[in-house]
Backbone as CSV, one residue per row, in Angstrom:
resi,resn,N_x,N_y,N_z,CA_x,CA_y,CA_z,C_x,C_y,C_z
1,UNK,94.626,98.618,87.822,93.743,97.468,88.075,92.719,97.347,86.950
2,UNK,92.535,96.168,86.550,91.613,95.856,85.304,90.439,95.248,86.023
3,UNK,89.200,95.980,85.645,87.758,95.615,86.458,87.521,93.978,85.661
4,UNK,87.719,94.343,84.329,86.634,93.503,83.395,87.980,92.926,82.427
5,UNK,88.479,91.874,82.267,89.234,91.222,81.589,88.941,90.888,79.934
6,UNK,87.705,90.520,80.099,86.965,90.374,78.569,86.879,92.096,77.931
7,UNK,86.532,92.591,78.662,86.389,94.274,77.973,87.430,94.814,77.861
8,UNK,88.622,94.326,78.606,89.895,94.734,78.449,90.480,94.014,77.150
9,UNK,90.134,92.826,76.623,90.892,92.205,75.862,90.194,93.103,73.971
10,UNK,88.530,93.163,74.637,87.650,93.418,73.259,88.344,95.091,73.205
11,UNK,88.655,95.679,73.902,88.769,97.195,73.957,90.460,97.282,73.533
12,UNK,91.238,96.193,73.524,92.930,96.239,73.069,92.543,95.942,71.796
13,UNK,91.875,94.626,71.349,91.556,94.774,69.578,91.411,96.057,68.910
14,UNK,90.420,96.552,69.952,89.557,98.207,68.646,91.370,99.186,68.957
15,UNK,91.817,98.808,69.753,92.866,100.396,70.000,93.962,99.431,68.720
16,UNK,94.239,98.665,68.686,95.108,97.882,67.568,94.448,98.113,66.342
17,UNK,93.162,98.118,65.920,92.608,98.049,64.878,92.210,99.412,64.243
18,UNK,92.588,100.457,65.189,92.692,101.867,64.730,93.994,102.619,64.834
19,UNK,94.641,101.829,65.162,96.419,102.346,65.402,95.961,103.313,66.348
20,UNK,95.284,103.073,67.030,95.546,104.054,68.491,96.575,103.494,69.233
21,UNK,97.437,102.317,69.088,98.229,101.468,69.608,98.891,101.106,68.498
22,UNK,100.283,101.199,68.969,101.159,100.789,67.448,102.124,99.797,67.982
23,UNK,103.002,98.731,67.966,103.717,98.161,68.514,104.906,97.843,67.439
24,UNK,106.169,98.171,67.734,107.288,98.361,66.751,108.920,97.635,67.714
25,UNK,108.641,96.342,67.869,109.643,96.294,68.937,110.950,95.946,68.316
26,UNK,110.981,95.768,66.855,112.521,95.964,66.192,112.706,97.383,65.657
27,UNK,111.779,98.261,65.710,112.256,99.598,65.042,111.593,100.682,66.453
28,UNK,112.398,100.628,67.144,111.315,101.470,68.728,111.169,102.578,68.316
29,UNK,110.690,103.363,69.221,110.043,104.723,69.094,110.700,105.221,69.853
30,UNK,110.758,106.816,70.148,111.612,107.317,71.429,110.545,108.374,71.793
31,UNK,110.609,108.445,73.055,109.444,108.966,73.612,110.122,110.259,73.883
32,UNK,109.329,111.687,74.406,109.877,112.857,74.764,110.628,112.662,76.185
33,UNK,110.263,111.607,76.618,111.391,111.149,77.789,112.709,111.548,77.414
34,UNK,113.009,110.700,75.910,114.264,110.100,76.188,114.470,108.939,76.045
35,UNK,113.153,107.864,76.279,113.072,106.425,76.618,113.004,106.038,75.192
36,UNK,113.823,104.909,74.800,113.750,104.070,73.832,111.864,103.028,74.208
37,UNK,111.296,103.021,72.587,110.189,102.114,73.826,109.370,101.485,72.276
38,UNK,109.048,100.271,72.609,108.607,99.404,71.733,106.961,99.513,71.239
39,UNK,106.639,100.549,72.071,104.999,101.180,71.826,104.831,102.255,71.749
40,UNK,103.814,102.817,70.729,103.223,104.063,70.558,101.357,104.265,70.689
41,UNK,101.098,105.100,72.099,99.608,104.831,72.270,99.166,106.439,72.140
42,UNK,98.285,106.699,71.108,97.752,107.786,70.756,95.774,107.347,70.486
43,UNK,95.627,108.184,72.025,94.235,107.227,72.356,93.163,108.632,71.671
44,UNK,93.913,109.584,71.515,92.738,110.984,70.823,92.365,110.049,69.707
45,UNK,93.221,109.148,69.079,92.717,108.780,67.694,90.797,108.168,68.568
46,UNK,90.748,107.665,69.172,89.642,106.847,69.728,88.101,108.256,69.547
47,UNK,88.661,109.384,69.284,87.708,110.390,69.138,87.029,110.387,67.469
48,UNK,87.612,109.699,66.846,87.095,109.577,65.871,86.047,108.466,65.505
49,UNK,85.987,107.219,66.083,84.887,106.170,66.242,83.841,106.392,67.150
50,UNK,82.903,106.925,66.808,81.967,107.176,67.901,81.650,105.796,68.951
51,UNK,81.483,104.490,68.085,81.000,102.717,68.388,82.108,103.240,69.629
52,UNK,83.886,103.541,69.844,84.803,103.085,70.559,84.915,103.877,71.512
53,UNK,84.175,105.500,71.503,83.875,106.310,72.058,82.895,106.414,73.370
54,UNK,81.376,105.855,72.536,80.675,105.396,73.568,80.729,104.474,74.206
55,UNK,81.760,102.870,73.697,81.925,102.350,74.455,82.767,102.854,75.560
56,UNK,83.940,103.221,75.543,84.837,103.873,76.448,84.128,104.502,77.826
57,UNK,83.078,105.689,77.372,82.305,106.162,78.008,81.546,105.320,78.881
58,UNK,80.809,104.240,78.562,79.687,103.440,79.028,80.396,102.742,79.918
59,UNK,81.257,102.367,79.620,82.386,101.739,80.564,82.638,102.251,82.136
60,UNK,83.300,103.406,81.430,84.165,104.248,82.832,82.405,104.734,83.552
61,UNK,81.802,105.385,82.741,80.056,104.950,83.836,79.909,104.067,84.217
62,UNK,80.363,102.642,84.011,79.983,101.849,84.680,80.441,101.340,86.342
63,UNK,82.205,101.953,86.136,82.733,102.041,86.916,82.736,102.395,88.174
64,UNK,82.358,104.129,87.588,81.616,105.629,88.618,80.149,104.651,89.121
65,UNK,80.128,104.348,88.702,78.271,103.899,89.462,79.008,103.031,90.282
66,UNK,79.575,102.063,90.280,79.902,100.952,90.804,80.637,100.795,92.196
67,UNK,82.126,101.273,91.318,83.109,101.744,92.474,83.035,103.209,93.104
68,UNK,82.507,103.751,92.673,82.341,105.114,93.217,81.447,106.492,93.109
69,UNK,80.582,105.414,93.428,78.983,105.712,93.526,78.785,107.925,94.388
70,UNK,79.547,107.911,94.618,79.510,109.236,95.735,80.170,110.606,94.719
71,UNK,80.454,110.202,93.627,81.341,111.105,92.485,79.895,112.033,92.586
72,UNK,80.300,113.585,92.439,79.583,114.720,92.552,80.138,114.888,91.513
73,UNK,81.608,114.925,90.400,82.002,116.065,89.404,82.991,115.140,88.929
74,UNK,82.691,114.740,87.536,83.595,114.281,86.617,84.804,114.951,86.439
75,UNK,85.908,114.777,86.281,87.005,115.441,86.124,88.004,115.410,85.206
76,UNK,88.360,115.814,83.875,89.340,115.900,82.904,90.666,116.115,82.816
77,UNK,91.652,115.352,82.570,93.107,115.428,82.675,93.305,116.428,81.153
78,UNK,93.938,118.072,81.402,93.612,118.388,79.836,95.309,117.511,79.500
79,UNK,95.158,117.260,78.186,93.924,117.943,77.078,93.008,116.219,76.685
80,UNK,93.661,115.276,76.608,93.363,114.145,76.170,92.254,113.637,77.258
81,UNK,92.365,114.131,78.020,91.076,113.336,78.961,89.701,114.535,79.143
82,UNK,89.886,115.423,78.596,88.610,116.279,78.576,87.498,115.896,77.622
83,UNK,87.774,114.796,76.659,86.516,114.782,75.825,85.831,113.775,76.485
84,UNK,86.854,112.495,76.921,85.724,111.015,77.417,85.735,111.769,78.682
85,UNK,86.119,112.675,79.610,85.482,113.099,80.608,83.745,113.606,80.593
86,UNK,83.656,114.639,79.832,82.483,115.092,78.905,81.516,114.067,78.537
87,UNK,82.214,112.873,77.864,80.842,111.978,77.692,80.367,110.902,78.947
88,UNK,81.304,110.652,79.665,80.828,110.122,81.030,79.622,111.008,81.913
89,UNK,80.395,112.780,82.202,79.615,113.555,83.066,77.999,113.206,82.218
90,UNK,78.113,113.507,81.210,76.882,113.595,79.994,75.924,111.800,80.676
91,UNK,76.879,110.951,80.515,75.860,109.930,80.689,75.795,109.679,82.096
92,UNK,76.071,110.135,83.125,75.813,110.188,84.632,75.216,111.296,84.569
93,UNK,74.667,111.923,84.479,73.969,113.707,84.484,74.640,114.253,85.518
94,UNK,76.273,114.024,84.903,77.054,115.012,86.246,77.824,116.393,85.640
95,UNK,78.045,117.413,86.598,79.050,118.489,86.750,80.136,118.062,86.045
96,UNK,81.192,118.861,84.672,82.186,118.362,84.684,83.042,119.307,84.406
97,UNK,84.694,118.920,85.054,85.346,119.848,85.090,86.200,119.377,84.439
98,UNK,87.630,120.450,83.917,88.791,119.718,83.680,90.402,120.665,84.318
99,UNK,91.216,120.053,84.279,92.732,121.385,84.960,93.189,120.899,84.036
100,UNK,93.938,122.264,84.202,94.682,122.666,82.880,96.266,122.273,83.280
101,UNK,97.388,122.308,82.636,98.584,121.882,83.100,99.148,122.934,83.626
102,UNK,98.947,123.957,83.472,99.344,125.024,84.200,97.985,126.226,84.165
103,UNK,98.238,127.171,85.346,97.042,128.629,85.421,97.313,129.251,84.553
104,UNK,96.533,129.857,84.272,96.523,130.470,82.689,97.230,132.265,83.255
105,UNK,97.533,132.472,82.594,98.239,134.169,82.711,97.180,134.859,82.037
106,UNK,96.198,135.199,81.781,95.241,136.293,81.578,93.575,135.552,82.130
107,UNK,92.600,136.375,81.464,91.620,136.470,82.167,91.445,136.260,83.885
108,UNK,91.143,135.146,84.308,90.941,134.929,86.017,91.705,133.991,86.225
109,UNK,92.538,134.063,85.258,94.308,132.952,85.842,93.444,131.519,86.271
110,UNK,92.538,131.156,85.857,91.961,129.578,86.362,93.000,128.758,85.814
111,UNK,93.073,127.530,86.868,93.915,126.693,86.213,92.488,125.422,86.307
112,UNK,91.591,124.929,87.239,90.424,124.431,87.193,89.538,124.922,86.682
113,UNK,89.157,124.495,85.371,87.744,125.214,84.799,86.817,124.305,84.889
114,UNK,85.654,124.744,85.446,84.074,124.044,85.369,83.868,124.082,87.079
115,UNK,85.396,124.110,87.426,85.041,123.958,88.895,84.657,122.744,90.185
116,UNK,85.776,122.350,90.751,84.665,121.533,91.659,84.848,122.393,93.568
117,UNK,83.927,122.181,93.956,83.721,122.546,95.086,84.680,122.227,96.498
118,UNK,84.738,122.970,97.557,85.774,122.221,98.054,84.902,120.655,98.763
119,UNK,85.631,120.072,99.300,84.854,118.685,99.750,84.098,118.170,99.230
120,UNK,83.989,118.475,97.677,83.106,117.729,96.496,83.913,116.387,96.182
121,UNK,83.380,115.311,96.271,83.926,114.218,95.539,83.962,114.089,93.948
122,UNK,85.391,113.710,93.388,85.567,113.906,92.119,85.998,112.821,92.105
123,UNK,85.971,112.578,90.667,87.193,111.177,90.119,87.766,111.851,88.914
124,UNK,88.761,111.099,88.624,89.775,111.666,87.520,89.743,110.938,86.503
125,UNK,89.347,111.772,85.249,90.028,110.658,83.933,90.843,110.804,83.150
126,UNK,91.279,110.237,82.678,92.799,109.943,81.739,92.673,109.198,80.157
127,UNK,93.464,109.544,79.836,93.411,108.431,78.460,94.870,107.060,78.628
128,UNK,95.569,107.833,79.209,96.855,106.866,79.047,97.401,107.430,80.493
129,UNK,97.990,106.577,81.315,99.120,106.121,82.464,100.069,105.664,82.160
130,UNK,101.489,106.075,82.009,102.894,105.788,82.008,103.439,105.857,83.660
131,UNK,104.336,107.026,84.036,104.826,106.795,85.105,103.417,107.324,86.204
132,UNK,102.453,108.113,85.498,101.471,108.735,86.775,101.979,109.714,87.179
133,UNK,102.774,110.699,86.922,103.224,111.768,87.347,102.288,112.362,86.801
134,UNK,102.168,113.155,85.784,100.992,114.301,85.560,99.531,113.778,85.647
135,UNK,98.976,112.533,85.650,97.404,112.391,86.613,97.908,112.443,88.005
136,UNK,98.248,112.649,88.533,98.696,112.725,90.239,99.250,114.544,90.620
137,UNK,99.963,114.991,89.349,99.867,116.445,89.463,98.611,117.150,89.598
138,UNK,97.565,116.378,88.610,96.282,117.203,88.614,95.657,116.761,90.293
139,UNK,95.644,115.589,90.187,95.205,115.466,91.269,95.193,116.037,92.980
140,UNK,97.094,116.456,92.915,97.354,117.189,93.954,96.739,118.798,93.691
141,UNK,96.903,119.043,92.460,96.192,121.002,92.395,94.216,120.808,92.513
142,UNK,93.795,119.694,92.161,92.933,119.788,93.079,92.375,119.451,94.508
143,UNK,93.293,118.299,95.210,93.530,118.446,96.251,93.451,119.556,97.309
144,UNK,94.680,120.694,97.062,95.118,121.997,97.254,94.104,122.717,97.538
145,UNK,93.242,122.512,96.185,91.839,123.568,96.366,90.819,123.244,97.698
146,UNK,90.851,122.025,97.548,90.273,121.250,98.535,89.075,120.139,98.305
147,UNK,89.013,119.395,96.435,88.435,119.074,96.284,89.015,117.511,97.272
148,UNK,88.017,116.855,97.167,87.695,115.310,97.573,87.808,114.097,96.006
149,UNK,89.438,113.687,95.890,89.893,112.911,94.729,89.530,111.711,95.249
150,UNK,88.419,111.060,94.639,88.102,109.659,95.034,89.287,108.239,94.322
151,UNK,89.342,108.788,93.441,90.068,107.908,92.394,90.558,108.346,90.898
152,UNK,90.999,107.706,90.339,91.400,107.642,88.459,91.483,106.523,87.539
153,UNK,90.559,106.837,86.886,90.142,106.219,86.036,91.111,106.395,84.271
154,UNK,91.598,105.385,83.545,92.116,105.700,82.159,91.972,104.389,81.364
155,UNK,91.889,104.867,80.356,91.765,103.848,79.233,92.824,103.081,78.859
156,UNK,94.130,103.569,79.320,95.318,102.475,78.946,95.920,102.622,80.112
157,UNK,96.737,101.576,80.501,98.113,101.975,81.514,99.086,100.816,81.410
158,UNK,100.680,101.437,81.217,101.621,100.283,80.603,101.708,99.162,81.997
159,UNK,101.057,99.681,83.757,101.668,99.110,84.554,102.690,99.605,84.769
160,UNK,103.022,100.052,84.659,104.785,99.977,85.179,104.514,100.219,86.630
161,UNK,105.695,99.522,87.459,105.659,99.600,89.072,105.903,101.075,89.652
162,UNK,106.686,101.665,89.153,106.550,103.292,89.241,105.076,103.397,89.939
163,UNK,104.418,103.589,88.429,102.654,104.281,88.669,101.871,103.717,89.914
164,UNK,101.989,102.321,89.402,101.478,101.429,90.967,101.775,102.076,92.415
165,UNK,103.247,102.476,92.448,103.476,102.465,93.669,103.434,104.036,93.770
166,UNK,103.344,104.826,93.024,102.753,106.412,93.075,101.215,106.621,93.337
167,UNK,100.413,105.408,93.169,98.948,105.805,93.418,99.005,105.498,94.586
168,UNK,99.562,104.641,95.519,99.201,103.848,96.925,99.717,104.718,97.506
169,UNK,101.360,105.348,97.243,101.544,106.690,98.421,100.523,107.636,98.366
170,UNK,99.394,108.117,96.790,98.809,109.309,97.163,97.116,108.401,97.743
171,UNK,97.261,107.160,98.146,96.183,106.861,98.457,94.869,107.232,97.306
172,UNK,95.676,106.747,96.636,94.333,106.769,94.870,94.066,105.669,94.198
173,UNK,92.658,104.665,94.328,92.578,103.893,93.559,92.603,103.960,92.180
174,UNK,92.594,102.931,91.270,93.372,103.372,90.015,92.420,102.268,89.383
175,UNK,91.401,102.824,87.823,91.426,101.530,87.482,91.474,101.660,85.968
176,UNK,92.135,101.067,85.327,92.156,100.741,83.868,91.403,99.874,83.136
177,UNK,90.832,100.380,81.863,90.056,99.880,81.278,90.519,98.721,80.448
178,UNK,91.973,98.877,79.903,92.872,97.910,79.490,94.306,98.114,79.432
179,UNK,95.388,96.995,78.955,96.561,97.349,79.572,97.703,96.818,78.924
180,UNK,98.872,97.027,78.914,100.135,96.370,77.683,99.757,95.083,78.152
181,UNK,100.160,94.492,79.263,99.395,92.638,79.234,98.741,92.182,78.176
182,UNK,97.353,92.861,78.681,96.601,92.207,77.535,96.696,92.841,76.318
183,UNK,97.657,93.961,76.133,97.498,94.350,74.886,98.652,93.421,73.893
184,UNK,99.377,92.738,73.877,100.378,91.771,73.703,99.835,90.468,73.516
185,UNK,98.567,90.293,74.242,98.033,88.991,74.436,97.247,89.209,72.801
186,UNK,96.279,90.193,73.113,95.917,90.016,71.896,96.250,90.551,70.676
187,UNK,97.606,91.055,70.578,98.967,91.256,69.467,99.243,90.271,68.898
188,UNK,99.853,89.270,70.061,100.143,88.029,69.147,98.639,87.323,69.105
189,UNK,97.919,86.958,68.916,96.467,86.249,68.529,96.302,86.387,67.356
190,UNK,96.062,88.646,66.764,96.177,88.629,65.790,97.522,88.912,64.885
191,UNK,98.234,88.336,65.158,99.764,88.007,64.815,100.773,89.727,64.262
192,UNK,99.840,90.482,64.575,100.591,91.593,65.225,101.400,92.018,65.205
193,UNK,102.312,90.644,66.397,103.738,90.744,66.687,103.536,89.299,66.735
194,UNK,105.180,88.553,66.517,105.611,86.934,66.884,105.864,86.880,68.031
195,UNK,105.770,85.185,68.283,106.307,84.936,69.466,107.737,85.201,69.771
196,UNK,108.756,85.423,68.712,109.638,85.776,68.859,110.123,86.955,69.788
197,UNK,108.618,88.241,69.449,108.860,89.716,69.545,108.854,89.851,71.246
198,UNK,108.322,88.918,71.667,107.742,88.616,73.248,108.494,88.718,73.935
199,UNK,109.903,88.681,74.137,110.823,88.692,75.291,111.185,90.333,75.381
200,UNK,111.583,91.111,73.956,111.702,91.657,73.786,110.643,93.453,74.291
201,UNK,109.363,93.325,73.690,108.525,93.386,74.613,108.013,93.639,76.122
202,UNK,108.222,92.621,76.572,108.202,92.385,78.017,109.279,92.600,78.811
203,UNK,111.036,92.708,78.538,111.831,93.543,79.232,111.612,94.764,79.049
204,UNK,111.222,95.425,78.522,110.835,96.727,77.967,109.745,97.543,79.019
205,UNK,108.771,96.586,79.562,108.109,97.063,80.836,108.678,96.737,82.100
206,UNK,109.470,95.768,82.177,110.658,95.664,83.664,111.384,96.957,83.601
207,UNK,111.980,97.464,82.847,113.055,98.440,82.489,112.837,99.200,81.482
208,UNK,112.056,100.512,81.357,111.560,100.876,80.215,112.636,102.325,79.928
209,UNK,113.177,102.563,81.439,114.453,103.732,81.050,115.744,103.248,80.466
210,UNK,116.040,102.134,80.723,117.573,101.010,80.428,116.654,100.194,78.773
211,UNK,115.616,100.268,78.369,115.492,99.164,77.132,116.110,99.825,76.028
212,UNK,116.618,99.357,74.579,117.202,97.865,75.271,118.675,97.727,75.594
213,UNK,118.831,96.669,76.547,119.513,96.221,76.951,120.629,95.579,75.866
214,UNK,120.240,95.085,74.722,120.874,94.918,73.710,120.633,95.211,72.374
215,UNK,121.211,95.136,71.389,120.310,95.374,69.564,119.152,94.916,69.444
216,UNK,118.622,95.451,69.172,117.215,94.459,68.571,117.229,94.645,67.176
């Protein structure tokens, strides 16, 4: 879900204008899936602009205040969501934690470091949403513990109906800061990609395990 449409559109320019977003829909990319796929989103690059950084941050605070005013403990998806986790907790003066993808085999085997409490309300952040399987993994190992997952928060998400319909079974609101929609919208504006590239594109999020369907 996109809160802010204008911040979604100004926040797809800066990820285009730093190749944190790459779009290649006659020469695709292949993802560690397996998936043939007409985009490449590498949002760590966004750690290098502080201007795209704090905006990011100021943002997803704006969110936490808004929609989910009751957050006790910021929460980090490692590894890519532990830094804008960090600058959110920082500008809410909150607790912040992050899980790791797996418990660690030495010291105190933590797989949650920073900690949240049990029945502490948390929210989750992310940098990128594809199918939602590993933000929904973290989410269930803190679950488990017994934290209180209010929601998840990320800076990109392709949509795909998958993710959609994986947050509503775990009962997790979801909101994105921006999204392939509008990231296409304002692709072709700044001519990016052609109108040509557009069909092409856009079957690619109907069917992103089957694309493509023919040569491109």
């Amino acid at each position: 879900m996109i809160t802010d449409p204008n911040f979604a559109r100004e926040l797809a320019g800066d990820l285009l204008e730093i190749n944190a977003v790459m779009l290649r829909p006659r020469e695709p990319f292949v993802w560690s899936s397996g998936w043939n796929a007409p985009i490449y989103c590498d949002n760590r690059l966004t750690m290098l602009y502080p201007d795209i950084r704090r905006k990011i941050a100021r943002k997803f605070a704006g969110i936490i205040r808004s929609d989910f005013p009751e957050t006790e403990v910021v929460t980090g998806t490692a590894i890519s969501g532990i830094p804008h986790s960090a600058w959110v907790a920082d500008l809410l003066d909150k607790p912040m934690a992050y899980v790791r993808g797996k418990t660690k085999v030495y010291g105190l085997g933590n797989q949650i470091e920073g900690g949240v409490k049990k029945g502490q309300p948390t929210i989750l952040i992310e940098d990128l949403v594809s199918t939602g399987t590993s933000v929904l993994s973290v989410a269930d190992t803190l679950r488990f513990v017994g934290a209180d997952v209010r929601g998840i928060l990320s800076i990109f998400t392709y949509g795909f109906k998958i993710s959609e319909e994986s947050f509503t079974r775990h009962d997790l609101p979801f909101r994105a800061l921006t999204d392939y929609p509008t990231l296409l919208e304002v692709a072709l504006e700044r001519k990016v990609i052609s109108p040509a590239d557009l069909d092409y594109l856009n079957e690619w999020r109907q069917n992103p395990d089957t694309w493509p369907a023919k040569p491109v």
